[in-house]
C-alpha positions as CSV (number, residue, x, y, z in Angstrom):
1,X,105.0,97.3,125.7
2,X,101.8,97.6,124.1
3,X,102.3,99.5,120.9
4,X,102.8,96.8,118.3
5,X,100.0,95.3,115.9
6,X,97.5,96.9,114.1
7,X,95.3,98.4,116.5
8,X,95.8,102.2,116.7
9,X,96.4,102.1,113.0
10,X,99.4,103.7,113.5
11,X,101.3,102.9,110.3
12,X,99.1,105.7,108.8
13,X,101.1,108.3,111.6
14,X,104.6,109.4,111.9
15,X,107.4,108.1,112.3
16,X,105.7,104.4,111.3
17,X,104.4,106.2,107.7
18,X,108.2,107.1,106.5
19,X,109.8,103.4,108.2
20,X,111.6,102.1,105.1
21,X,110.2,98.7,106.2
22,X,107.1,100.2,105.2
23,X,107.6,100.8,102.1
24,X,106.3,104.8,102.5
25,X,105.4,105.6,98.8
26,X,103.4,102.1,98.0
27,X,101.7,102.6,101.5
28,X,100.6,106.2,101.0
29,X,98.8,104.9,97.7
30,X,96.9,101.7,99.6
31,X,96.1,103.9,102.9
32,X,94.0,106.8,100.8
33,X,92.0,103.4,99.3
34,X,91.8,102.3,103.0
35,X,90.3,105.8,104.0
36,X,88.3,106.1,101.1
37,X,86.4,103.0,101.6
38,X,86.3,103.5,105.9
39,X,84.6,107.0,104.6
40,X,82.2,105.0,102.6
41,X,81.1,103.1,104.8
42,X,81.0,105.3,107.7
43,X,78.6,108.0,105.5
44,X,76.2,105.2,104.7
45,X,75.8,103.7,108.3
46,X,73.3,104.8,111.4
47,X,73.0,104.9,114.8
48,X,76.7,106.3,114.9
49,X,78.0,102.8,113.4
50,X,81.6,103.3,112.0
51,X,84.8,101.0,111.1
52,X,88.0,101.9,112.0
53,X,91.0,102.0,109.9
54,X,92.4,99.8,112.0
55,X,90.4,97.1,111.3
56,X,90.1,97.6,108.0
57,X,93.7,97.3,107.3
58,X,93.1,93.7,109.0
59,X,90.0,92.6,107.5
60,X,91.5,93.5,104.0
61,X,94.7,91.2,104.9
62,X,92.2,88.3,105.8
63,X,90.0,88.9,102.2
64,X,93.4,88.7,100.1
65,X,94.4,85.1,101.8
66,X,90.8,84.2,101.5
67,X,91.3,85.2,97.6
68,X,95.0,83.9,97.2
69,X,93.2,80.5,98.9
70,X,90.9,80.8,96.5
71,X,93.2,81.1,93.8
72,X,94.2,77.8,94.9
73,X,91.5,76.1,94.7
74,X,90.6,75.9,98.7
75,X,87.4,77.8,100.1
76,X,88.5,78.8,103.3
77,X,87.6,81.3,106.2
78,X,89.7,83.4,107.7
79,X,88.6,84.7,111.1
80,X,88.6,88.0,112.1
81,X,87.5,90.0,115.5
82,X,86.1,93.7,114.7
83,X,87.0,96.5,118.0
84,X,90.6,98.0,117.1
85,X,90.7,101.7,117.1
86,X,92.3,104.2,115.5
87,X,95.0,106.3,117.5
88,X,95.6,110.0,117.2
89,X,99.2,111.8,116.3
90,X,98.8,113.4,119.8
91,X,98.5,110.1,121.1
92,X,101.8,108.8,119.5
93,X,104.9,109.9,120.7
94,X,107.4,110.0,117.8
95,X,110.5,109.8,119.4
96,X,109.6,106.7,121.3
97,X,108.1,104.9,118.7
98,X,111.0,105.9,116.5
99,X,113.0,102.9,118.1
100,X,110.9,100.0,116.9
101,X,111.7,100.5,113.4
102,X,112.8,97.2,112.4
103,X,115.9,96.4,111.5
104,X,114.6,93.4,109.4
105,X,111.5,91.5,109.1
106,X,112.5,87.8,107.1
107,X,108.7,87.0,106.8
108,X,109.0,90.6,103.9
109,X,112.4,89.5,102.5
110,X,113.6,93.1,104.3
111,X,117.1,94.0,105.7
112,X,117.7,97.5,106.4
113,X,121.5,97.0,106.1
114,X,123.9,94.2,106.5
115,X,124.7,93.4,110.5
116,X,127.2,91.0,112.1
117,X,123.4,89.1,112.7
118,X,123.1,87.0,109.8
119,X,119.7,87.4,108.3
120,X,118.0,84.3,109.3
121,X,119.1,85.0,113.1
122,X,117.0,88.0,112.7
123,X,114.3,86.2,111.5
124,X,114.2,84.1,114.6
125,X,114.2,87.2,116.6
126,X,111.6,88.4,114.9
127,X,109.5,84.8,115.3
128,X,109.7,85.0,118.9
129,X,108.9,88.8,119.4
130,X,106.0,87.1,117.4
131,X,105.7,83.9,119.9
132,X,105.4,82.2,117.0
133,X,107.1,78.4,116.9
134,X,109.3,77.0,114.2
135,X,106.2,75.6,112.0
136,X,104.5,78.4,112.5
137,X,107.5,80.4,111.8
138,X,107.9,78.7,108.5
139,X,104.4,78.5,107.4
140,X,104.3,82.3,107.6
141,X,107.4,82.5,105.7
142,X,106.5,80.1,102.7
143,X,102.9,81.7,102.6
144,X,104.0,85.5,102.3
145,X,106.6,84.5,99.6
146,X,103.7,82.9,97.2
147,X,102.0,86.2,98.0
148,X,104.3,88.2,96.7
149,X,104.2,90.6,99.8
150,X,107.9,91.1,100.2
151,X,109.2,94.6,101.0
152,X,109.6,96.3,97.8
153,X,108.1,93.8,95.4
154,X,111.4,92.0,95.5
155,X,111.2,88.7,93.5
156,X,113.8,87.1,96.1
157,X,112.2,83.8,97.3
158,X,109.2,84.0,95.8
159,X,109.5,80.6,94.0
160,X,106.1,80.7,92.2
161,X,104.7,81.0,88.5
162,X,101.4,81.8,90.2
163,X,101.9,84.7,92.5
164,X,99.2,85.9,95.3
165,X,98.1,82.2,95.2
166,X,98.4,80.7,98.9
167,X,99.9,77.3,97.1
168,X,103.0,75.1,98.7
169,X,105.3,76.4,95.2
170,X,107.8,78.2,98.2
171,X,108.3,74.8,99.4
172,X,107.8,72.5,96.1
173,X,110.7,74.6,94.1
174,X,112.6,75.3,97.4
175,X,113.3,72.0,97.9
176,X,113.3,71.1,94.3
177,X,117.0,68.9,93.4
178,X,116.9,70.2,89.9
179,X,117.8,73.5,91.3
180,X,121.2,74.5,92.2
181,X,122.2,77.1,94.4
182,X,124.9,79.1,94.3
183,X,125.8,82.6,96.0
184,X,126.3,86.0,93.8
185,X,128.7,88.3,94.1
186,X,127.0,90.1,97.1
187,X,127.5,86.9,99.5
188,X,124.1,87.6,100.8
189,X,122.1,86.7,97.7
190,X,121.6,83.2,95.9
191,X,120.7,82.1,92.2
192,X,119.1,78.9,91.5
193,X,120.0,77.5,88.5
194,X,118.3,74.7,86.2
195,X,121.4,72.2,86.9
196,X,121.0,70.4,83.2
197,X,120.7,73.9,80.8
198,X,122.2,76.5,83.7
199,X,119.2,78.8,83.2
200,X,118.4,80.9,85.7
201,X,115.1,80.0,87.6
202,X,115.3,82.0,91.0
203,X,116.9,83.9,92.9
204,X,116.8,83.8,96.9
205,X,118.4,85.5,100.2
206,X,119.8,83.8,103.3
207,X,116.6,83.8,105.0
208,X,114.9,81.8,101.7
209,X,117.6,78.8,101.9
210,X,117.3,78.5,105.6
211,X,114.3,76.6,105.0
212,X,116.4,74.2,102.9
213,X,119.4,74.0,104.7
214,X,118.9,73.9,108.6
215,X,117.6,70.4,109.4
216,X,114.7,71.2,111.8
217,X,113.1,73.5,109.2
218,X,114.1,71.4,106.2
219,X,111.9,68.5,108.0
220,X,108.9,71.6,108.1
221,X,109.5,72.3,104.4
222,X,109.1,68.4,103.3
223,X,106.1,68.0,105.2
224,X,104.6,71.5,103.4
225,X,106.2,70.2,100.0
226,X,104.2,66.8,100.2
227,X,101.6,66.1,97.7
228,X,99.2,65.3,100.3
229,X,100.4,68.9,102.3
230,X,98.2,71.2,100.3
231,X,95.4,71.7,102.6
232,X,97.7,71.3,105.9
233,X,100.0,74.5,104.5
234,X,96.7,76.8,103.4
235,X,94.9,76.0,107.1
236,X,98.3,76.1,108.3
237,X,99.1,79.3,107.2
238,X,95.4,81.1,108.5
239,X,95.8,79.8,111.6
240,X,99.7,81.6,112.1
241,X,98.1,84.4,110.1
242,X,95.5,84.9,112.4
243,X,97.3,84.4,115.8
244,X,99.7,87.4,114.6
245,X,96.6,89.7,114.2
246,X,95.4,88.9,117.4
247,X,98.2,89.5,118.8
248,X,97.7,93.1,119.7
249,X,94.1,92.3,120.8
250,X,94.8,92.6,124.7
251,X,91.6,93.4,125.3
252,X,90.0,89.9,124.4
253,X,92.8,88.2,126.6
């Protein structure tokens, strides 16, 4: 339908502002440093140059893998095409765009409620809406976790010492036999425990131990978790990163 993605910057606008997906109060804080840089900027330009929040919101994504790759020890790129713009309330009807909250988003570790839909099902839905294919799928979800950008700051799957570091840890410690699983109370939730002392290591959803457990993406995971798979998950990962933020970019298709 045309309205997802970034461009139109419409996470900054009702009703996307208040989406519990969203997390409102954390994203109030980063959109008035978004605004105060895009004023910045705009002030100290001519010729009526000016950036829209829009694409700041992207380009700021791309710097923090470019850092977290970085913080890995890889010097990478990660592309980005300026010409989003910034939509107006007026322009955004409210009630209809009140029906794409989502419901879940796997690649944030966020689940509004529990459904009849398992988790990971949801997930997949969500992959497709994003035409993205299994590897792609799973790349995306192994990256975000060492990012530490799930929903809430939840520490559910993100099986790292080194957070906001684009490593392969997700993978390594996922797949990791000195771990084992077992589910809590809530049936929904998993703790990994150090299977010699019992100590408690991590703690994972549904959508986390998919990637260990289904036998197509458990094949995906191995290859990430490799020794050699370092470089292959960071370039990986930029190139599913990027192809989600162009997404929206009708105009360059």
């Amino acid at each position: 339908d045309l309205r997802g993605g970034a461009n139109g910057a419409r996470i900054r606008l009702a009703p996307q502002k208040d989406w519990a997906a969203n997390d409102p109060a954390r994203l109030a804080k980063v959109l008035k440093v978004y605004e105060s840089v895009q004023n910045d900027f705009n002030q100290a330009q001519k010729g009526g140059k000016k950036v829209s929040l829009a694409d700041l919101i992207v380009l700021g994504g791309c710097a923090a893998v470019e850092l977290a790759a970085h913080n890995a020890g890889h010097s990478v790129q990660v592309p980005f095409t300026p010409g989003r713009m910034d939509a107006t309330a007026e322009q955004t009807d409210a009630e209809s765009f009140a029906v794409l909250e989502p419901m879940a988003d796997g690649f944030r570790n966020y689940l509004k409620q529990k459904y009849t839909v398992s988790a990971e099902e949801l997930l997949v839905d969500k992959a497709q809406l994003l035409k993205l294919t299994a590897p792609e799928m799973t790349v995306l979800v192994g990256g975000m976790r060492v990012l530490n950008a799930n929903s809430n700051q939840s520490q559910h799957g993100v099986f790292t010492a080194k957070p906001e570091t684009l490593s392969n840890d997700f993978f390594v410690n996922l797949l990791d036999m000195r771990t084992e699983w077992k589910t809590t109370d809530d049936g929904d939730l998993f703790e990994g425990r150090d299977r010699t002392t019992g100590d408690l290591k991590w703690t994972a959803t549904r959508v986390d131990l998919i990637f260990g457990s289904n036998s197509r993406l458990r094949a995906l995971a191995e290859v990430y978790a490799s020794a050699d798979g370092k470089a292959k998950f960071v370039n990986d990962f930029i190139a599913a990163w990027n192809k989600v933020m162009q997404l929206d970019r009708f105009d360059l298709k």
